[in-house]
Structures are given as structure tokens and as C-alpha cells.
C-alpha positions as CSV (number, residue, x, y, z in Angstrom):
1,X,160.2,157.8,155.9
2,X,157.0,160.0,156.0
3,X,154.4,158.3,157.2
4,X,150.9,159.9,156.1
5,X,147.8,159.2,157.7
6,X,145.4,162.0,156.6
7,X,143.6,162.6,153.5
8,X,144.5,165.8,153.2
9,X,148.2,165.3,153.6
10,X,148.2,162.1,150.9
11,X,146.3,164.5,148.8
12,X,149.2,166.9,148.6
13,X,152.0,164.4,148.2
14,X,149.9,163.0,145.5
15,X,149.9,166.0,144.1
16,X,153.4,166.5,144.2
17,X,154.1,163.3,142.4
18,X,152.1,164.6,139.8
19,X,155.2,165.9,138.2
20,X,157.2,163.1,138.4
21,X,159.0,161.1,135.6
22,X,159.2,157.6,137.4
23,X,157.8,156.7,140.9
24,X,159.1,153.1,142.4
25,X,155.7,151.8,144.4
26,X,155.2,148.9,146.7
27,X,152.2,148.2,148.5
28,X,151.0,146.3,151.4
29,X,147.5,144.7,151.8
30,X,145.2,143.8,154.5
31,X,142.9,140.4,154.4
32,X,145.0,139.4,151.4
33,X,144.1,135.8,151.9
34,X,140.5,136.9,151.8
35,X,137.8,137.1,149.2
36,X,138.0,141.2,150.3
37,X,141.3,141.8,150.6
38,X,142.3,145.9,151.4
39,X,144.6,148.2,150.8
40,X,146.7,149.3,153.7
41,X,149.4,151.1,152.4
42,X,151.1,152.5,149.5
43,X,154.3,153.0,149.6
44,X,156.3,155.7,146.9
45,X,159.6,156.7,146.4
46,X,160.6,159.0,144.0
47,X,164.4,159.3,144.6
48,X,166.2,156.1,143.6
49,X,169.7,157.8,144.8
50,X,167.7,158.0,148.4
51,X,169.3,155.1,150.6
52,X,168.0,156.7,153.8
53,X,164.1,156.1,153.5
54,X,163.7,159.5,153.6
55,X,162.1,160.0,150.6
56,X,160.0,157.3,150.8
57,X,156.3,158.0,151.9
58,X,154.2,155.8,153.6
59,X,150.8,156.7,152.9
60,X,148.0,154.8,154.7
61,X,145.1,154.4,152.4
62,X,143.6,151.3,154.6
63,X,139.3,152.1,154.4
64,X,140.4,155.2,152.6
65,X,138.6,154.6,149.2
66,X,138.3,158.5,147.8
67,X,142.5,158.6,148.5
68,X,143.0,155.1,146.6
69,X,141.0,156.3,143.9
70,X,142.3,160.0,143.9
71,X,146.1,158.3,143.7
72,X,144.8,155.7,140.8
73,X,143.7,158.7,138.8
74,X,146.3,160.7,139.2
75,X,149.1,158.6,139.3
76,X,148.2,155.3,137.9
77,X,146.5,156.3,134.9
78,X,149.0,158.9,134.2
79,X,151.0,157.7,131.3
80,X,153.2,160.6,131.6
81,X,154.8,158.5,135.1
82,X,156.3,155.5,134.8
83,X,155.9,152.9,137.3
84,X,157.9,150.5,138.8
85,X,156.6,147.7,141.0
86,X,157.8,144.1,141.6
87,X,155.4,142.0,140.7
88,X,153.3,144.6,139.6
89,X,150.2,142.2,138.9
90,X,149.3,141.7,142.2
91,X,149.7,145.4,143.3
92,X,147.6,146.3,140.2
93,X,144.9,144.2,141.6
94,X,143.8,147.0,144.0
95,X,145.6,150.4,141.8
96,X,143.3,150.7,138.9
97,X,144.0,146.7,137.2
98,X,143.8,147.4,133.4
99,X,143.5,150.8,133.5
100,X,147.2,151.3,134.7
101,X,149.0,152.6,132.0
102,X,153.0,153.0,132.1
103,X,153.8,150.2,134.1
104,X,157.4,148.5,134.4
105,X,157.5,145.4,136.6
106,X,161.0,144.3,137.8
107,X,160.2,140.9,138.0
108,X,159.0,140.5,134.6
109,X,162.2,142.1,133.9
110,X,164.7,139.7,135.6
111,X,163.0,136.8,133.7
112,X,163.7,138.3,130.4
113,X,167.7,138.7,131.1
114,X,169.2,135.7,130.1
115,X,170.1,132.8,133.4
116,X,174.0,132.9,132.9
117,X,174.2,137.2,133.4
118,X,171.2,136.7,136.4
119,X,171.7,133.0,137.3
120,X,168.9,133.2,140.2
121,X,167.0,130.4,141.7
122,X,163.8,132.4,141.3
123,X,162.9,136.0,140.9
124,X,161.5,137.1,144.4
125,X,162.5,140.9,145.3
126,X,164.7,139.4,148.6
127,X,166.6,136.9,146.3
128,X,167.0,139.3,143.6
129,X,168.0,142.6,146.1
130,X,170.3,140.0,147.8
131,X,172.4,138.3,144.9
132,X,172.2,141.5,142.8
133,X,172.5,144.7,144.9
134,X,174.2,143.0,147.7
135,X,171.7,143.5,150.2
136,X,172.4,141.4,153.4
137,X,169.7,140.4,156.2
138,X,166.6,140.8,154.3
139,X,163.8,139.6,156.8
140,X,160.3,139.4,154.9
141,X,158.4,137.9,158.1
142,X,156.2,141.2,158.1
143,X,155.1,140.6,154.5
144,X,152.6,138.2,156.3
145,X,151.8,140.4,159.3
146,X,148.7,141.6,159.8
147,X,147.9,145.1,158.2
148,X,144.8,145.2,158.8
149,X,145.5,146.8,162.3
150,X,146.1,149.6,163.9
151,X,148.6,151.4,164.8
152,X,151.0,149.3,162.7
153,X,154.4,148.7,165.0
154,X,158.1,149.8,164.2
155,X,158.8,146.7,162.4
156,X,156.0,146.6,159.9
157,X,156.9,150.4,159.1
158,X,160.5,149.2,158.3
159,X,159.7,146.6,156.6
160,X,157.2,148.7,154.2
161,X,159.9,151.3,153.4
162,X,162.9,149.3,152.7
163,X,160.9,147.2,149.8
164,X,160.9,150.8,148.5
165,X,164.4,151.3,148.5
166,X,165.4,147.2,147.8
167,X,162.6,148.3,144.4
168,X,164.7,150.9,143.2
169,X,168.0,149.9,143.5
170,X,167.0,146.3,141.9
171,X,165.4,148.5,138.7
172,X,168.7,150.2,138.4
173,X,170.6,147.1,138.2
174,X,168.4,145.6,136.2
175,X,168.7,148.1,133.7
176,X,172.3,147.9,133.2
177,X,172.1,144.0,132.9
178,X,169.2,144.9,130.4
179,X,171.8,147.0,128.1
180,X,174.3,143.9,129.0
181,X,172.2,142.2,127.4
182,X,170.7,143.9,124.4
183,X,173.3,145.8,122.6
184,X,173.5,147.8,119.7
185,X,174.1,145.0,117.0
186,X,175.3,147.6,114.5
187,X,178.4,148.5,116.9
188,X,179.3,145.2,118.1
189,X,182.5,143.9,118.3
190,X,182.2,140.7,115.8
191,X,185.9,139.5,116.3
192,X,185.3,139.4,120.3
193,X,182.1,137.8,119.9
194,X,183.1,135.1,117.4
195,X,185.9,134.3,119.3
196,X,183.6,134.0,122.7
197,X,180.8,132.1,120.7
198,X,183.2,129.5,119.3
199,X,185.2,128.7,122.6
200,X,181.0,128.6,124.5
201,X,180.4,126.3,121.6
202,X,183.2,123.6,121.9
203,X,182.2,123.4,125.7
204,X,178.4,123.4,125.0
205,X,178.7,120.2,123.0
206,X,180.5,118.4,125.8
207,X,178.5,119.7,128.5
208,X,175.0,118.8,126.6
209,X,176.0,115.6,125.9
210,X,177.1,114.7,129.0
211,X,174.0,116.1,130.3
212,X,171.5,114.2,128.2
213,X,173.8,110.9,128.9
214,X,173.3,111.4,132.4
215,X,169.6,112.5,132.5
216,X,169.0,109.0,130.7
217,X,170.9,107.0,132.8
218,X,169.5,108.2,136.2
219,X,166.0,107.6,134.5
220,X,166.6,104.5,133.6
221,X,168.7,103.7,137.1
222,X,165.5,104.8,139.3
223,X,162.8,103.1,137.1
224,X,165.5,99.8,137.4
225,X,165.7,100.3,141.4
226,X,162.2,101.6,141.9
227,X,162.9,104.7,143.3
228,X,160.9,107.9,142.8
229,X,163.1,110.6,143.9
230,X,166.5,111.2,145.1
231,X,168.0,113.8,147.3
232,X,168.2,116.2,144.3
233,X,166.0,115.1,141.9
234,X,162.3,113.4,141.2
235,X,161.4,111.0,138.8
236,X,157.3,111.8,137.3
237,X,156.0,110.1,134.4
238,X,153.1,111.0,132.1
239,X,151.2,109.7,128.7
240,X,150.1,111.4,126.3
241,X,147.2,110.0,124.0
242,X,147.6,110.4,120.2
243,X,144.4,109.9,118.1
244,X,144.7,109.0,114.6
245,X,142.4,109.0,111.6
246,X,143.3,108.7,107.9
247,X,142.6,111.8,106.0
248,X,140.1,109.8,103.5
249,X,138.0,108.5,106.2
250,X,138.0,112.0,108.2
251,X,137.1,113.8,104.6
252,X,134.1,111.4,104.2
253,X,132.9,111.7,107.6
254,X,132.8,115.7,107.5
255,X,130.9,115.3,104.2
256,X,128.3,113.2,105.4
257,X,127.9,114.7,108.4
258,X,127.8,118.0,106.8
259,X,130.6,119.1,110.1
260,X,132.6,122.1,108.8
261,X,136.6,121.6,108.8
262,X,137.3,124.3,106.7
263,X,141.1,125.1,107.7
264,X,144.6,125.4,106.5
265,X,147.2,122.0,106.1
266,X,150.6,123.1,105.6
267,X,151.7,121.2,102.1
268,X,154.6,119.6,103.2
269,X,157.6,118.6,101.0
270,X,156.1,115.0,100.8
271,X,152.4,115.8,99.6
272,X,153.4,118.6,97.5
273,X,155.1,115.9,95.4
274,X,152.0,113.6,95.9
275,X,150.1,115.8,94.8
276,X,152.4,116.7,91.8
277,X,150.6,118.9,89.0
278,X,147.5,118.6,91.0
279,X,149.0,121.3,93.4
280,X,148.3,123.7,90.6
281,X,144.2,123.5,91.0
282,X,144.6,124.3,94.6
283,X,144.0,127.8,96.0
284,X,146.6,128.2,97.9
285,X,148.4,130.7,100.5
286,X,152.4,130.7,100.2
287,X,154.1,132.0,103.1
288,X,157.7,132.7,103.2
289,X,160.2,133.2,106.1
290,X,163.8,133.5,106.5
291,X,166.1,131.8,109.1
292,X,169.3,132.3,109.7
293,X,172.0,129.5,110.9
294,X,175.4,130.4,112.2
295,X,177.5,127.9,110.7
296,X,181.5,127.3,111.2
297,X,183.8,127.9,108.8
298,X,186.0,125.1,109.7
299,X,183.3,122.6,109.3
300,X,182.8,124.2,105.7
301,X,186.7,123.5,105.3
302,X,186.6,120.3,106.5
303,X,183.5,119.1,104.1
304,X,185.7,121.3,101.2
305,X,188.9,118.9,102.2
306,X,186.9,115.7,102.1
């Protein structure tokens, strides 16, 4: 793992990367806690295959502002690279914010897959590089270590490269849980997904209502025995305050106050037959949209026998 101090040698790996089709990034930040937090280190790989470190590059930008802005220009406002960070919001912070164009954040990405092909108990890069690449022994203690000094030690230098290589290897997976997930649906196979959706369907219904029966009953059991949490679980109430006004009185107030409520009700079934030939002096907006309800066939057979 390269690790670059000098302008000039960050200049010409910057250069390099230039050319490059995807770069996986991580970065590490001094003062982050602080209302001036700084950039220490950027860290690039653009070899996902690369389980060594060695083409990872360490560049140390810390009090370096003409490199951090030389590598936001030409790599983080190129959309011609793609980018892949974890978490990419908080790197963006100090890489060009808004301006970043081509971005791909792996974490945004593991929230989108559905929970039962990623069942996670959150989205962190150790939990996710652990449970889906297999990655064993992942220590983050030098996430919090300070990189604000100099010379950074052994383990801090470790630390910053691996995430590199932990990045790229969770983006890979990722992607092939992403075409899991998100086939074609002109070439899917309708028998073996019927026959899947129908047995998941029969066990949903027990499972949700066993579920729901149980979520009730433990409510009710704690509020009964005035407990407010268990070893699993806590009980938290809130209310909600509804205000109400009938539409005559609200119509007279606006009027007389001359207050402006000009803005659309939905006509629902009801008022639309209130309002019966009335409707028809109304200007109205009619807005139509389809939905779509998978329904059995053996229901429909069993209404059909009755």
C-alpha cells in the first residue's frame, strides 16, 4: 500500500486515475468531532481483484488544500469515474459536497436490497464486510484515532487500507444481490415464482398473525404489570392530537377573514354522491391510476363453488 506524502507524487497518481472507469475511496479525517474537522487521508483503490493492498494508495492530503482541491477537480467532478464510497455523505463533506458527480454509495445500496437476501442488523461497512464477504477480525478502534498527527503508526496505516479493500469487495457483492434482486421481469420464470409466492404466502398469514397477537398481548401484559421494558423489548407511548372543524364553519371563517385556502379536496365516493348533479358545476381535476392485486385462483374457485 503506497503511501504518498508529497504533492508532487499525489499529483501524478491523480493523474493516473484520470483514466479510470471506477475508483473505490475511503477517507479518514482529523478533528472530526470539531467545528473544523480536516482531511488527513484519502485513500483509492482502483483494482477491486487487488486483495494485497497493493494497489491501494494512501495519499496524505492533511493541511494540503491545493492537493484536496486538485483531486476534487479531477476526480470528484469527473463524471466520466464512478465512485464508490460507504457512506459516501460524510466523505463528500470534505470532496467537493454537491458538486460530486458519479457517485455510488454502498450503504445506500445495502438498504435498498430487500432484509431476507441481506438480513443485517444495520448497514456499517464491518457488519456488512463481515456477514457478506466473510471477512473475520475486523477491528475499527483506529476509526477514532487521532489523524490529526504525525507520523501516523503501523496500525492506523492498516487500518486505512483495508477499508479500501473491505469497500470493494462489499460493492461486488452487492451488486450481485442487486441483480438477485432486480431481474429481468420479461424472462422470469412465472411457474417457479408462483409456486414460491404461494407456499411464502400460506406461512406469511400464520406468522403475521401470530405476530400482531403477540405484539398486543405483551402491550397489554406490560401496561397490566407496569413494566417499561423487558430484556428484548421497550414499551413507549405517544398521543397524537387531532383537530377538527366542520367544513361550513371553516368555509365561513376563510370568508370573513378573507384567509386564502385555495387547495385541492379529493371527492371521495361519499361526497361525490352528496353532491350528486351538483358535481357537474365543479371544475374539477380527474386523476387516474392503475393498481394491480395479485389475487389466488383458488379463492376465486372457492367464491365460484359457493
Amino acid at each position: 500500500m503506497p503511501y504518498l506524502t508529497s504533492a508532487h507524487e499525489i499529483s501524478a497518481i491523480v493523474a493516473e486515475y484520470t483514466n479510470a472507469k471506477m475508483l473505490w475511496i475511503d477517507t479518514e479525517v482529523a478533528d472530526y468531532k470539531s467545528r473544523n474537522p480536516r482531511l488527513s487521508l484519502i485513500q483509492v483503490l482502483d483494482n477491486p481483484k487487488d486483495m494485497s493492498g497493493d494497489r491501494v494508495y494512501l495519499l496524505d492530503v492533511l493541511d494540503q488544500p491545493n492537493i484536496i482541491a486538485e483531486f476534487i477537480e479531477e476526480i470528484m467532478i469527473n463524471s466520466a469515474i464512478e465512485k464508490v464510497f460507504h457512506n459516501a455523505s460524510y466523505d463528500l463533506k470534505l470532496l467537493g459536497n454537491k458538486k460530486a458527480k458519479n457517485i455510488t454509495c454502498t450503504l445506500e445500496m445495502a438498504k435498498k436490497i430487500p432484509y431476507y437476501l441481506l438480513p443485517l442488523p444495520n448497514y456499517q461497512l464491518k457488519t456488512i464486510a463481515t456477514s457478506l464477504c466473510n471477512f473475520n477480525n475486523i477491528d475499527k478502534q483506529e476509526q477514532t484515532s487521532d489523524w490529526g498527527k504525525r507520523p501516523l503508526t503501523e496500525e492506523q496505516i492498516e487500518y486505512a487500507y483495508l477499508d479500501c479493500i473491505y469497500l470493494a469487495q462489499i460493492h461486488s457483492n452487492l451488486l450481485d444481490l442487486q441483480a438477485q434482486a432486480s431481474p429481468d421481469p420479461a424472462t422470469e420464470d412465472l411457474i417457479s415464482l408462483s409456486s414460491t409466492y404461494s407456499q411464502l404466502e400460506q406461512q406469511y398469514k400464520l406468522l403475521n398473525s401470530e405476530f400482531e397477537h403477540l405484539q398486543e398481548r405483551m402491550k397489554k401484559a406490560m401496561q397490566a404489570q407496569n413494566i417499561s421494558e423487558t430484556a428484548y423489548y421497550k414499551l413507549t407511548s405517544y398521543e397524537r392530537t387531532t383537530i377538527k372543524a366542520t367544513f361550513t364553519e371553516l368555509a365561513r371563517l376563510a370568508q370573513s377573514e378573507g384567509i386564502n385556502l385555495d387547495f385541492p379536496i379529493t371527492l371521495t365516493q361519499k361526497l361525490q354522491k352528496d353532491l350528486g348533479q351538483n358535481l357537474e358545476q365543479l371544475s374539477v381535476d380527474i386523476e387516474k391510476t392503475t393498481s394491480w392485486r395479485l389475487n389466488s385462483k383458488n379463492k376465486e374457485s372457492d367464491i365460484e363453488d359457493e
